[in-house]
C-alpha positions as CSV (number, residue, x, y, z in Angstrom):
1,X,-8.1,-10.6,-9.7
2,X,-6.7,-10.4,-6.5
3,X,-5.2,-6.7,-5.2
4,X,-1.8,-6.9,-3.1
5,X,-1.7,-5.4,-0.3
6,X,0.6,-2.5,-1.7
7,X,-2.5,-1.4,-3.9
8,X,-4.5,-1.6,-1.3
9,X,-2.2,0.8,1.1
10,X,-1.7,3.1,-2.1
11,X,-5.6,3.5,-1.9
12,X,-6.0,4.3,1.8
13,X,-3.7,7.3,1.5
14,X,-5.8,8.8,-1.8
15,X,-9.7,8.7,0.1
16,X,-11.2,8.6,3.3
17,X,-13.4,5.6,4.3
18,X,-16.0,5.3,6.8
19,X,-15.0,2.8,9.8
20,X,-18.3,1.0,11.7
21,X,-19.1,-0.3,14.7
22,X,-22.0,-1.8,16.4
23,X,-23.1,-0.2,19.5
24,X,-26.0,0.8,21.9
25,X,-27.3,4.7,21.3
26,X,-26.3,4.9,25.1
27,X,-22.8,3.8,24.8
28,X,-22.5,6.2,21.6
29,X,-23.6,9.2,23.3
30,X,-21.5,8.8,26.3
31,X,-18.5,8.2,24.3
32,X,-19.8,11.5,22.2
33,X,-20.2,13.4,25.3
34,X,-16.6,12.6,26.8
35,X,-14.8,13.0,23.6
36,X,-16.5,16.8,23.5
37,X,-15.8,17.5,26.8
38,X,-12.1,16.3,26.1
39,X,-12.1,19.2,22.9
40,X,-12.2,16.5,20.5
41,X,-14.5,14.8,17.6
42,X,-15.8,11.0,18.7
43,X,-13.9,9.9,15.6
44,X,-10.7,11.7,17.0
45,X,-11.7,10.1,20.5
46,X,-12.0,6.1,18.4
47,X,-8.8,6.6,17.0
48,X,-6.3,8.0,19.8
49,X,-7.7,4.6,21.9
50,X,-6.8,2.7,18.5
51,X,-3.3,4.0,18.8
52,X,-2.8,3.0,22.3
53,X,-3.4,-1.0,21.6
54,X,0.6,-1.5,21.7
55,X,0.8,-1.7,17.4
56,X,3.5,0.6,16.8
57,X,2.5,1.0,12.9
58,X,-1.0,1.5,13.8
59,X,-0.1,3.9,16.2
60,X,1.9,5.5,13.6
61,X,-0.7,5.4,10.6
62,X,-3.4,6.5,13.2
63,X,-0.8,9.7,14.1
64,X,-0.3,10.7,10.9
65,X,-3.9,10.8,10.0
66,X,-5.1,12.7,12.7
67,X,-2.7,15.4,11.4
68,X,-3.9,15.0,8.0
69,X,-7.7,15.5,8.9
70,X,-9.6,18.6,8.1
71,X,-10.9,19.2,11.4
72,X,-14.1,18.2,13.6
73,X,-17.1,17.6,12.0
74,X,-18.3,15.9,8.8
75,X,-16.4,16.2,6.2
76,X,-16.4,19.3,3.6
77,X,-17.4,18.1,0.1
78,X,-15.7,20.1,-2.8
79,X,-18.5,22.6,-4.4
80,X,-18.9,22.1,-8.0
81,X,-19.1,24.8,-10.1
């Protein structure tokens, strides 16, 4: 069965997924060291250059999930009890 792309949006706002990309270590630590020097996470650093491609509802999505995040770092998982 096929999913529509309405489920598919419904989804993105309900988890977090991991985006990829292929890359030398040298290029991935650079980019590391300027998005630290700049205050920010290299995923915060990925996205804010996402939003700037001239899509204004990626720009938009990409906005509203930067406020959303948790903050730097890996994400927290819930402790179980």
């Amino acid at each position: 069965m096929a999913t529509s792309p309405c489920s598919i949006l419904g989804l993105m706002s309900q988890s977090r997924i991991q985006l990829q990309i292929d890359t030398s270590k040298e290029v991935r630590n650079r980019a590391k060291a300027v998005a630290y020097s700049q205050g920010m996470s290299l995923t915060e650093l990925v996205l804010k250059a996402l939003a700037t491609v001239g899509d204004k509802e990626l720009k938009r999505l990409i906005e509203k999930d930067l406020q959303e995040r948790s903050g730097r770092g890996r994400p927290q998982q819930p402790k179980s009890s």
